[in-house]
ZADOMAR-124929 format. One line per 8 residues: for each residue x, y, z of C-alpha. Coordinates in steps of 0.02 Angstrom, whole numbers, padded with zeros to 5 digits, always signed. Layout:
BEGIN
X Y Z ~ ...
This chain:
BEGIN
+00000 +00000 +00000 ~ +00060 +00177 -00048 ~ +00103 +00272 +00108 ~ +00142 +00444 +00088 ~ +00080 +00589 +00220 ~ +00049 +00772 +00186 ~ +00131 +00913 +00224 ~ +00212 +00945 +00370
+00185 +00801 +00430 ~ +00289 +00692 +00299 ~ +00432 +00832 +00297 ~ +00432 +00822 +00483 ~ +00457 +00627 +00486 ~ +00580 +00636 +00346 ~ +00688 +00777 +00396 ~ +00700 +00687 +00590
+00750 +00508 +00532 ~ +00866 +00562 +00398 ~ +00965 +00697 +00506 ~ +00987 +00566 +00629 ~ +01028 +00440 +00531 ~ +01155 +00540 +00458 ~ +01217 +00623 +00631 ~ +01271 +00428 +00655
+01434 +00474 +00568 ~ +01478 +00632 +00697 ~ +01440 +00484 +00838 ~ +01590 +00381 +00759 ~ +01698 +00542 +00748 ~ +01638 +00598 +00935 ~ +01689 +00394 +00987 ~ +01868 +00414 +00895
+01908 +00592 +00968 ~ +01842 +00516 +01156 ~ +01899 +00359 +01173 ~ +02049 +00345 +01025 ~ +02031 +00211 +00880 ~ +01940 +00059 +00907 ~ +02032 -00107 +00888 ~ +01994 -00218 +00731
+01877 -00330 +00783 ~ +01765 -00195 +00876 ~ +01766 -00106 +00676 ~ +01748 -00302 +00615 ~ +01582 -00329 +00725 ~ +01518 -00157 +00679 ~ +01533 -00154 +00487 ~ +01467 -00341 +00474
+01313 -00283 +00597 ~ +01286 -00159 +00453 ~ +01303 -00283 +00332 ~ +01195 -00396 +00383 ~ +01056 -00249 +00446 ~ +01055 -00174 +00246 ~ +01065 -00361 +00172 ~ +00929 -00394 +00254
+00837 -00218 +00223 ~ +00847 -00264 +00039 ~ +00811 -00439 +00043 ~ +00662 -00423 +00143 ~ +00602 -00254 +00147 ~ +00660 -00165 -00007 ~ +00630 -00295 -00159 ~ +00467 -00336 -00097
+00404 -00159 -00066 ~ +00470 -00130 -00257 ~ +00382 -00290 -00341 ~ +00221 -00222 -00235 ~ +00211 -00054 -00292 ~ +00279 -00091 -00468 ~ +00327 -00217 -00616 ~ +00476 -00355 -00603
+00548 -00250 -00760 ~ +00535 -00077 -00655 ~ +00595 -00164 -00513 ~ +00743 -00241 -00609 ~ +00796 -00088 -00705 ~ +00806 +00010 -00541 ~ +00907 -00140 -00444 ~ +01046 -00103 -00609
+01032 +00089 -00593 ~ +01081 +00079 -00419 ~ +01211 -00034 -00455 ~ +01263 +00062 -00579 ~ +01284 +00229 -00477 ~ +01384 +00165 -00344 ~ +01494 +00077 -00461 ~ +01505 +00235 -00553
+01523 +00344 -00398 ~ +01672 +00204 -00340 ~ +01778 +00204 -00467 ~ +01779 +00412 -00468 ~ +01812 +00409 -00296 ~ +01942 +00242 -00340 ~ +02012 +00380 -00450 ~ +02021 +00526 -00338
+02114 +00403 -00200 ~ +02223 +00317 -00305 ~ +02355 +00468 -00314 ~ +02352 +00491 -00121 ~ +02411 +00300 -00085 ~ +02573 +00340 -00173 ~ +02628 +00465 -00052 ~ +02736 +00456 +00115
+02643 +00418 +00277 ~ +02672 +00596 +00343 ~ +02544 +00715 +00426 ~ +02469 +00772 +00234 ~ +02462 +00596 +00177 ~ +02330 +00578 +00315 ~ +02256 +00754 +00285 ~ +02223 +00703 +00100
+02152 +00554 +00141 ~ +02053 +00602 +00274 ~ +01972 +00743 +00181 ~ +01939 +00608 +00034 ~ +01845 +00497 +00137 ~ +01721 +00638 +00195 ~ +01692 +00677 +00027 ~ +01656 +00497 -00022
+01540 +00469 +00132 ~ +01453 +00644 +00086 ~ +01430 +00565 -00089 ~ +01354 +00397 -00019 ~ +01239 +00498 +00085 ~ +01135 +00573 -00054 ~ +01066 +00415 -00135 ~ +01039 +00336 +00061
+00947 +00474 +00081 ~ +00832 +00444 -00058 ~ +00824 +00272 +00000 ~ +00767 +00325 +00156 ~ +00618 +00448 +00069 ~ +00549 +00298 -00045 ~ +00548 +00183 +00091 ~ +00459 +00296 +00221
+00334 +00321 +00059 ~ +00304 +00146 +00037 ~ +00270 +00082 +00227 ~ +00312 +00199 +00391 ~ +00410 +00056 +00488 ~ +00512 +00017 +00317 ~ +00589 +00207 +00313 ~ +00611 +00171 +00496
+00725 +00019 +00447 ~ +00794 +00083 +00317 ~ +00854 +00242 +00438 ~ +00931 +00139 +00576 ~ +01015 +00019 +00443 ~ +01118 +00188 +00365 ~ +01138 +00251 +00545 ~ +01234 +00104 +00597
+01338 +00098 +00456 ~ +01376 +00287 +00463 ~ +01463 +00265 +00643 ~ +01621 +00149 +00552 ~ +01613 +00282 +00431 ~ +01648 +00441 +00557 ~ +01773 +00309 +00641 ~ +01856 +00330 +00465
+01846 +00494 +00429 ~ +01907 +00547 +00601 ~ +02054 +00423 +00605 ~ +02163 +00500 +00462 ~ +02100 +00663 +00511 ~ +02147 +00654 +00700 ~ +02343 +00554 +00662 ~ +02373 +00720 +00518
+02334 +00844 +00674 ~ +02176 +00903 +00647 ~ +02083 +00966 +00800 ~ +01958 +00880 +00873 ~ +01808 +01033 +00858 ~ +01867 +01015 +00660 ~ +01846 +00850 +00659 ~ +01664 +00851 +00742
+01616 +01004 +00631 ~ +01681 +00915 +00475 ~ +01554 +00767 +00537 ~ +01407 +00864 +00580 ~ +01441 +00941 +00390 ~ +01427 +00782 +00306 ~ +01297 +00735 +00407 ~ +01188 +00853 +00316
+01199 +00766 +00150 ~ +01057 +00615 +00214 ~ +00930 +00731 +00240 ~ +00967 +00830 +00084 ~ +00960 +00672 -00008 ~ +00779 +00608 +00056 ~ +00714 +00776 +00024 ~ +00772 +00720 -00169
+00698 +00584 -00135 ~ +00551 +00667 -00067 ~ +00526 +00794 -00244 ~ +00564 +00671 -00344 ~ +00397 +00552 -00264 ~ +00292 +00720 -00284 ~ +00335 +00771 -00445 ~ +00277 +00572 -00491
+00232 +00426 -00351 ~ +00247 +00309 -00465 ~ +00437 +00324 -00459 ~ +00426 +00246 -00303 ~ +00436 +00068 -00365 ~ +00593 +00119 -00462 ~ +00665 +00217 -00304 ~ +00650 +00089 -00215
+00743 -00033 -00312 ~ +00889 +00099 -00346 ~ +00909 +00091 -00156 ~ +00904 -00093 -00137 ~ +01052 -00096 -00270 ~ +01150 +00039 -00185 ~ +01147 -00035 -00052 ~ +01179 -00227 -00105
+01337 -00129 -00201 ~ +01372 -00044 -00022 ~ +01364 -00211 +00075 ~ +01471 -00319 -00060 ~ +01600 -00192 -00093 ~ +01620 -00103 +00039 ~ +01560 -00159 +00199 ~ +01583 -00359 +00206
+01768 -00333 +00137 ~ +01827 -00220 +00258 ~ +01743 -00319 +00407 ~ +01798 -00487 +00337 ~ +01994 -00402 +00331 ~ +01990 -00371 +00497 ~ +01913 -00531 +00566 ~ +01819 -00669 +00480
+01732 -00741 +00633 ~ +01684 -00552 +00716 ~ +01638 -00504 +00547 ~ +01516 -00665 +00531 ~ +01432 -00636 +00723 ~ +01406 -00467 +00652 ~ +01313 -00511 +00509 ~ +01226 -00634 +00585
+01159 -00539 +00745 ~ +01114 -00366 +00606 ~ +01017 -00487 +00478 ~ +00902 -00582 +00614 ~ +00871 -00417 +00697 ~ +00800 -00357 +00564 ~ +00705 -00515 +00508 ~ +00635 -00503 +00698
+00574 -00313 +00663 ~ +00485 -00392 +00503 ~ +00401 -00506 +00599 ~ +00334 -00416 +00730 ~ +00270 -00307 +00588
Protein backbone atom coordinates (compact mmCIF):
# COMPACT_ATOMS: atom_id res chain seq x y z
CA UNK A 1 0.00 0.00 0.00
CA UNK A 2 1.20 3.55 -0.96
CA UNK A 3 2.07 5.44 2.16
CA UNK A 4 2.84 8.87 1.75
CA UNK A 5 1.61 11.79 4.40
CA UNK A 6 0.98 15.45 3.72
CA UNK A 7 2.62 18.26 4.49
CA UNK A 8 4.25 18.91 7.41
CA UNK A 9 3.70 16.01 8.61
CA UNK A 10 5.78 13.84 5.98
CA UNK A 11 8.64 16.64 5.94
CA UNK A 12 8.64 16.44 9.67
CA UNK A 13 9.14 12.54 9.73
CA UNK A 14 11.59 12.72 6.92
CA UNK A 15 13.77 15.54 7.93
CA UNK A 16 14.00 13.75 11.79
CA UNK A 17 15.00 10.17 10.64
CA UNK A 18 17.33 11.25 7.96
CA UNK A 19 19.29 13.95 10.13
CA UNK A 20 19.74 11.32 12.59
CA UNK A 21 20.56 8.81 10.62
CA UNK A 22 23.09 10.79 9.16
CA UNK A 23 24.35 12.45 12.62
CA UNK A 24 25.43 8.56 13.10
CA UNK A 25 28.69 9.47 11.35
CA UNK A 26 29.56 12.63 13.95
CA UNK A 27 28.80 9.69 16.76
CA UNK A 28 31.80 7.62 15.18
CA UNK A 29 33.96 10.84 14.96
CA UNK A 30 32.76 11.97 18.70
CA UNK A 31 33.79 7.87 19.75
CA UNK A 32 37.36 8.27 17.90
CA UNK A 33 38.16 11.84 19.37
CA UNK A 34 36.84 10.32 23.13
CA UNK A 35 37.98 7.18 23.45
CA UNK A 36 40.97 6.91 20.51
CA UNK A 37 40.62 4.22 17.60
CA UNK A 38 38.79 1.19 18.13
CA UNK A 39 40.64 -2.13 17.77
CA UNK A 40 39.88 -4.36 14.61
CA UNK A 41 37.54 -6.59 15.67
CA UNK A 42 35.30 -3.90 17.52
CA UNK A 43 35.32 -2.12 13.51
CA UNK A 44 34.97 -6.04 12.30
CA UNK A 45 31.64 -6.57 14.51
CA UNK A 46 30.36 -3.13 13.57
CA UNK A 47 30.67 -3.08 9.73
CA UNK A 48 29.34 -6.81 9.49
CA UNK A 49 26.26 -5.66 11.94
CA UNK A 50 25.73 -3.18 9.05
CA UNK A 51 26.06 -5.66 6.63
CA UNK A 52 23.91 -7.93 7.65
CA UNK A 53 21.11 -4.98 8.92
CA UNK A 54 21.10 -3.48 4.92
CA UNK A 55 21.31 -7.22 3.43
CA UNK A 56 18.57 -7.87 5.08
CA UNK A 57 16.74 -4.36 4.45
CA UNK A 58 16.94 -5.28 0.77
CA UNK A 59 16.21 -8.79 0.85
CA UNK A 60 13.24 -8.46 2.86
CA UNK A 61 12.04 -5.09 2.93
CA UNK A 62 13.20 -3.30 -0.13
CA UNK A 63 12.60 -5.90 -3.18
CA UNK A 64 9.33 -6.73 -1.94
CA UNK A 65 8.08 -3.19 -1.33
CA UNK A 66 9.41 -2.60 -5.15
CA UNK A 67 7.63 -5.79 -6.81
CA UNK A 68 4.41 -4.43 -4.71
CA UNK A 69 4.21 -1.07 -5.85
CA UNK A 70 5.59 -1.81 -9.36
CA UNK A 71 6.53 -4.34 -12.32
CA UNK A 72 9.51 -7.10 -12.06
CA UNK A 73 10.97 -5.01 -15.20
CA UNK A 74 10.69 -1.54 -13.09
CA UNK A 75 11.91 -3.28 -10.26
CA UNK A 76 14.86 -4.83 -12.18
CA UNK A 77 15.93 -1.76 -14.10
CA UNK A 78 16.13 0.19 -10.82
CA UNK A 79 18.14 -2.81 -8.87
CA UNK A 80 20.93 -2.07 -12.18
CA UNK A 81 20.65 1.79 -11.85
CA UNK A 82 21.62 1.58 -8.38
CA UNK A 83 24.22 -0.68 -9.10
CA UNK A 84 25.27 1.25 -11.57
CA UNK A 85 25.67 4.57 -9.54
CA UNK A 86 27.69 3.31 -6.88
CA UNK A 87 29.88 1.55 -9.22
CA UNK A 88 30.10 4.71 -11.05
CA UNK A 89 30.45 6.88 -7.96
CA UNK A 90 33.45 4.07 -6.80
CA UNK A 91 35.57 4.07 -9.34
CA UNK A 92 35.58 8.25 -9.37
CA UNK A 93 36.23 8.19 -5.92
CA UNK A 94 38.84 4.85 -6.80
CA UNK A 95 40.24 7.59 -9.00
CA UNK A 96 40.43 10.53 -6.75
CA UNK A 97 42.27 8.06 -4.00
CA UNK A 98 44.45 6.34 -6.10
CA UNK A 99 47.10 9.36 -6.29
CA UNK A 100 47.03 9.82 -2.42
CA UNK A 101 48.23 5.99 -1.70
CA UNK A 102 51.47 6.80 -3.45
CA UNK A 103 52.55 9.30 -1.04
CA UNK A 104 54.72 9.11 2.30
CA UNK A 105 52.87 8.37 5.54
CA UNK A 106 53.43 11.92 6.87
CA UNK A 107 50.87 14.30 8.52
CA UNK A 108 49.38 15.44 4.68
CA UNK A 109 49.24 11.91 3.54
CA UNK A 110 46.60 11.55 6.30
CA UNK A 111 45.12 15.07 5.69
CA UNK A 112 44.46 14.05 2.01
CA UNK A 113 43.04 11.08 2.81
CA UNK A 114 41.07 12.04 5.47
CA UNK A 115 39.43 14.87 3.62
CA UNK A 116 38.79 12.17 0.68
CA UNK A 117 36.90 9.95 2.73
CA UNK A 118 34.42 12.76 3.90
CA UNK A 119 33.84 13.54 0.54
CA UNK A 120 33.13 9.93 -0.43
CA UNK A 121 30.79 9.37 2.64
CA UNK A 122 29.06 12.88 1.73
CA UNK A 123 28.61 11.31 -1.78
CA UNK A 124 27.08 7.95 -0.37
CA UNK A 125 24.78 9.95 1.70
CA UNK A 126 22.70 11.45 -1.07
CA UNK A 127 21.31 8.29 -2.70
CA UNK A 128 20.78 6.72 1.23
CA UNK A 129 18.94 9.48 1.62
CA UNK A 130 16.63 8.89 -1.16
CA UNK A 131 16.49 5.45 0.00
CA UNK A 132 15.35 6.50 3.12
CA UNK A 133 12.35 8.96 1.38
CA UNK A 134 10.97 5.96 -0.90
CA UNK A 135 10.96 3.67 1.82
CA UNK A 136 9.17 5.91 4.41
CA UNK A 137 6.69 6.42 1.18
CA UNK A 138 6.07 2.92 0.74
CA UNK A 139 5.39 1.65 4.54
CA UNK A 140 6.24 3.99 7.82
CA UNK A 141 8.19 1.13 9.76
CA UNK A 142 10.23 0.33 6.35
CA UNK A 143 11.79 4.14 6.27
CA UNK A 144 12.21 3.43 9.92
CA UNK A 145 14.50 0.38 8.95
CA UNK A 146 15.88 1.65 6.35
CA UNK A 147 17.08 4.83 8.75
CA UNK A 148 18.61 2.78 11.52
CA UNK A 149 20.31 0.39 8.85
CA UNK A 150 22.36 3.75 7.30
CA UNK A 151 22.77 5.03 10.90
CA UNK A 152 24.68 2.08 11.94
CA UNK A 153 26.76 1.95 9.13
CA UNK A 154 27.53 5.74 9.25
CA UNK A 155 29.27 5.30 12.86
CA UNK A 156 32.42 2.99 11.05
CA UNK A 157 32.27 5.63 8.62
CA UNK A 158 32.97 8.82 11.14
CA UNK A 159 35.47 6.19 12.83
CA UNK A 160 37.11 6.60 9.30
CA UNK A 161 36.93 9.89 8.58
CA UNK A 162 38.14 10.95 12.02
CA UNK A 163 41.08 8.47 12.09
CA UNK A 164 43.26 10.00 9.24
CA UNK A 165 42.01 13.25 10.22
CA UNK A 166 42.94 13.09 14.00
CA UNK A 167 46.86 11.08 13.24
CA UNK A 168 47.46 14.41 10.37
CA UNK A 169 46.68 16.88 13.47
CA UNK A 170 43.52 18.07 12.94
CA UNK A 171 41.65 19.32 16.01
CA UNK A 172 39.15 17.60 17.46
CA UNK A 173 36.16 20.65 17.16
CA UNK A 174 37.34 20.31 13.21
CA UNK A 175 36.91 17.00 13.17
CA UNK A 176 33.28 17.03 14.83
CA UNK A 177 32.31 20.07 12.61
CA UNK A 178 33.63 18.30 9.51
CA UNK A 179 31.08 15.33 10.75
CA UNK A 180 28.15 17.29 11.61
CA UNK A 181 28.81 18.81 7.80
CA UNK A 182 28.54 15.63 6.13
CA UNK A 183 25.94 14.71 8.14
CA UNK A 184 23.75 17.07 6.33
CA UNK A 185 23.97 15.33 3.00
CA UNK A 186 21.13 12.30 4.28
CA UNK A 187 18.60 14.63 4.80
CA UNK A 188 19.34 16.59 1.67
CA UNK A 189 19.21 13.43 -0.16
CA UNK A 190 15.59 12.16 1.11
CA UNK A 191 14.28 15.53 0.49
CA UNK A 192 15.44 14.40 -3.38
CA UNK A 193 13.95 11.67 -2.70
CA UNK A 194 11.03 13.33 -1.33
CA UNK A 195 10.52 15.87 -4.88
CA UNK A 196 11.29 13.43 -6.88
CA UNK A 197 7.94 11.04 -5.29
CA UNK A 198 5.84 14.39 -5.68
CA UNK A 199 6.70 15.43 -8.90
CA UNK A 200 5.54 11.43 -9.83
CA UNK A 201 4.65 8.52 -7.03
CA UNK A 202 4.94 6.19 -9.30
CA UNK A 203 8.74 6.47 -9.19
CA UNK A 204 8.53 4.92 -6.05
CA UNK A 205 8.71 1.36 -7.30
CA UNK A 206 11.85 2.38 -9.24
CA UNK A 207 13.30 4.34 -6.09
CA UNK A 208 13.00 1.78 -4.30
CA UNK A 209 14.86 -0.66 -6.25
CA UNK A 210 17.78 1.98 -6.93
CA UNK A 211 18.18 1.82 -3.12
CA UNK A 212 18.07 -1.86 -2.73
CA UNK A 213 21.04 -1.92 -5.39
CA UNK A 214 22.99 0.77 -3.70
CA UNK A 215 22.95 -0.71 -1.03
CA UNK A 216 23.59 -4.53 -2.10
CA UNK A 217 26.74 -2.58 -4.02
CA UNK A 218 27.44 -0.89 -0.43
CA UNK A 219 27.29 -4.21 1.49
CA UNK A 220 29.42 -6.37 -1.20
CA UNK A 221 32.00 -3.85 -1.87
CA UNK A 222 32.40 -2.07 0.79
CA UNK A 223 31.20 -3.18 3.98
CA UNK A 224 31.66 -7.19 4.11
CA UNK A 225 35.36 -6.65 2.73
CA UNK A 226 36.54 -4.40 5.16
CA UNK A 227 34.86 -6.39 8.15
CA UNK A 228 35.95 -9.75 6.74
CA UNK A 229 39.88 -8.04 6.62
CA UNK A 230 39.80 -7.42 9.95
CA UNK A 231 38.27 -10.62 11.32
CA UNK A 232 36.38 -13.38 9.61
CA UNK A 233 34.64 -14.83 12.66
CA UNK A 234 33.67 -11.04 14.33
CA UNK A 235 32.76 -10.07 10.94
CA UNK A 236 30.31 -13.30 10.61
CA UNK A 237 28.64 -12.71 14.46
CA UNK A 238 28.12 -9.34 13.04
CA UNK A 239 26.27 -10.22 10.18
CA UNK A 240 24.51 -12.69 11.69
CA UNK A 241 23.17 -10.78 14.90
CA UNK A 242 22.28 -7.32 12.12
CA UNK A 243 20.35 -9.75 9.56
CA UNK A 244 18.04 -11.65 12.28
CA UNK A 245 17.42 -8.35 13.94
CA UNK A 246 16.01 -7.14 11.28
CA UNK A 247 14.11 -10.29 10.15
CA UNK A 248 12.71 -10.06 13.95
CA UNK A 249 11.48 -6.27 13.27
CA UNK A 250 9.70 -7.85 10.07
CA UNK A 251 8.01 -10.11 11.98
CA UNK A 252 6.69 -8.33 14.60
CA UNK A 253 5.39 -6.14 11.75
Amino acid sequence: MFYLPKGDVLMGHIAVISLLAGLATSLGALIVILLGKPNQKTLSVLFGLAAGIMLAVVVLDLLPSALEQGSFRQSAMGFSIGIIIMLLLDLILSHVYSPVKKTFHNKTHFLKMGYLVATGIALHDLPEGIAIAAGYSAHEHLGLTIAMAIGLHNIPEGMAMATPLTIGGVSPRRIFLLNVFVSFFTPAGAFIGLALLHISPSHIALLLAIAAGAMTFIVKNELLPESRRRHPNYSTLGGIIGFLFILFLSIIH
